[in-house]
C-alpha positions as CSV (number, residue, x, y, z in Angstrom):
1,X,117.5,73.6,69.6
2,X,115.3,71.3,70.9
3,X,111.4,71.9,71.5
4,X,109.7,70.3,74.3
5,X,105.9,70.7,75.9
6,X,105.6,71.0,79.1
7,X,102.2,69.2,79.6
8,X,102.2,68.4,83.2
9,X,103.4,70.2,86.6
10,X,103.9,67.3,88.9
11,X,101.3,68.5,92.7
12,X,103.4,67.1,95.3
13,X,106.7,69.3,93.6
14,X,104.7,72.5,93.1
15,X,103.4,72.3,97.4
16,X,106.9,71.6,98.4
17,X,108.3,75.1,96.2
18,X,105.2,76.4,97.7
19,X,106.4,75.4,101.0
20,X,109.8,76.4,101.6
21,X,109.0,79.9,99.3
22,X,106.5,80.7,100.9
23,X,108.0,80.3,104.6
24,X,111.2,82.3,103.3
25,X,108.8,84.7,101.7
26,X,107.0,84.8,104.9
27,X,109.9,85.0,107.5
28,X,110.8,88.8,107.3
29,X,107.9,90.2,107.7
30,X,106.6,87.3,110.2
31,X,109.7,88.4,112.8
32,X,108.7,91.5,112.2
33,X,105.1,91.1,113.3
34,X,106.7,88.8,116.0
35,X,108.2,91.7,117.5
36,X,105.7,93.9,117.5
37,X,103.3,91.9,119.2
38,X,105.7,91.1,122.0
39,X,106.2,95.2,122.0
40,X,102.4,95.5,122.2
41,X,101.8,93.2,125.0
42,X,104.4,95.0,127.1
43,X,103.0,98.0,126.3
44,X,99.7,97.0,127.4
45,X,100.9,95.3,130.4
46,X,102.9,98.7,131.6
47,X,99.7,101.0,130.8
48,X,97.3,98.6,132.9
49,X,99.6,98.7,135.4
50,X,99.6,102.1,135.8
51,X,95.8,101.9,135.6
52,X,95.9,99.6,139.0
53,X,97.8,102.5,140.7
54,X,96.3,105.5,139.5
55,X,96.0,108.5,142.1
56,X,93.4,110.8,142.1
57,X,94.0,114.7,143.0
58,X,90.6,116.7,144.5
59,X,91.3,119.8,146.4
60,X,95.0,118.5,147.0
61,X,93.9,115.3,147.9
62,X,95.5,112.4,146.8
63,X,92.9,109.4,146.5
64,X,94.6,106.0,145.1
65,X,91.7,104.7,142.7
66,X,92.4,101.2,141.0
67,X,90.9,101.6,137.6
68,X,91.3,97.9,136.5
69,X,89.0,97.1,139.3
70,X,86.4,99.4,138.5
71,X,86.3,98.8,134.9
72,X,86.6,95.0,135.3
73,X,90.0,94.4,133.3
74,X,91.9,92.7,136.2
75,X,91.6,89.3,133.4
76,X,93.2,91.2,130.9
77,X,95.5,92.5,133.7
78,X,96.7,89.0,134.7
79,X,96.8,87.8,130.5
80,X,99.0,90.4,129.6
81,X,101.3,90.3,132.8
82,X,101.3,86.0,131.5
83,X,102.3,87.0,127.9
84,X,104.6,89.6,128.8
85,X,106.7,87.3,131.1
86,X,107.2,85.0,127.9
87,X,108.6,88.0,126.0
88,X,111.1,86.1,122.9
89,X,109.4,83.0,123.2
90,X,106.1,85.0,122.5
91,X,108.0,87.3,119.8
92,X,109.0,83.5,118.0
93,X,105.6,82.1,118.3
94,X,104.1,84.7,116.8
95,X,106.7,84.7,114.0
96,X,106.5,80.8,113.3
97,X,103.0,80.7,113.5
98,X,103.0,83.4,110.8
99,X,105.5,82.1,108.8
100,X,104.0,78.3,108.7
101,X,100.4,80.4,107.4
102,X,102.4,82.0,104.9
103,X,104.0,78.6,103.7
104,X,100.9,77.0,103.8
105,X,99.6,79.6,101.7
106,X,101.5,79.8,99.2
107,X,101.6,75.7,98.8
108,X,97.9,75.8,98.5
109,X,98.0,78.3,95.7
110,X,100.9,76.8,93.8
111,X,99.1,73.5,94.3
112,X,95.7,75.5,92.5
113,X,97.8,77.2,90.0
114,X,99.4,73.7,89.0
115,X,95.8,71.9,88.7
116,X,94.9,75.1,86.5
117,X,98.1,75.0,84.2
118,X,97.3,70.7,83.7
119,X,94.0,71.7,82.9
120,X,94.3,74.4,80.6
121,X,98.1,72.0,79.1
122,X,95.6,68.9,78.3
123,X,93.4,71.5,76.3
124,X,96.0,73.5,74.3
125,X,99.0,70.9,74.4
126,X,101.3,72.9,77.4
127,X,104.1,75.9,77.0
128,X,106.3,74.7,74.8
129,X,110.4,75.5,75.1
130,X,113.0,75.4,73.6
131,X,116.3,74.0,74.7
132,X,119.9,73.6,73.7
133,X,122.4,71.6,74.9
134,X,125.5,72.5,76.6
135,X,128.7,73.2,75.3
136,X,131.3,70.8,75.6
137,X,135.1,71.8,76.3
């Protein structure tokens, strides 16, 4: 066996693991969210619809009453009828934005944890390991 110190984690090689972990890490749930959000926003979009052509019964009356009008949500009306036409485009947005954040993340902290571990390896003299080498045939 042969015993060696790790002293030093090199910054630019810990953000790049950080990087591509964390956007794997990050991808599953991020589609997830992605879809959910485009699910939302339709959702949204169909009840404030149905809001702009609600009917009103009184003493077998039927009175059409536009509620979006009255309670001033025509804006949010015309935003959600916007993000619902983009429907997978939004659902992939949503789910690359969140999986770059995640990336970034997780580069950031591996980048922290590195500066840590060089820290704390010029005080103690690093993890040491041992190692053997291979077997030849």
């Amino acid at each position: 066996m042969i015993p060696y110190n790790i002293r030093r984690v090199g910054l630019i090689s810990a953000a790049k693991f950080g990087l591509v972990l964390g956007f794997l890490a990050g991808l599953g749930p991020a589609c997830v969210c992605g879809l959910l959000t485009a699910s939302l926003v339709t959702g949204v979009h169909a009840l404030l619809e149905r809001m702009s052509q609600a009917r009103l019964n009184i003493l077998g009356q039927s009175i059409p009453v536009n509620l979006v009008e009255m309670l001033r949500l025509s804006t949010w009306l015309d935003a959600a009828s916007n993000l619902d036409a983009l429907g997978l485009v939004l659902a992939l947005t949503v789910a690359l934005s969140i999986s770059l954040l995640t990336a970034a993340g997780l580069a950031l902290a591996a980048i922290l944890l590195s500066v840590a571990y060089n820290g704390l390896a010029a005080a103690t003299g690093g993890l040491s390991i041992d190692l053997e080498p291979p077997n030849q045939p």
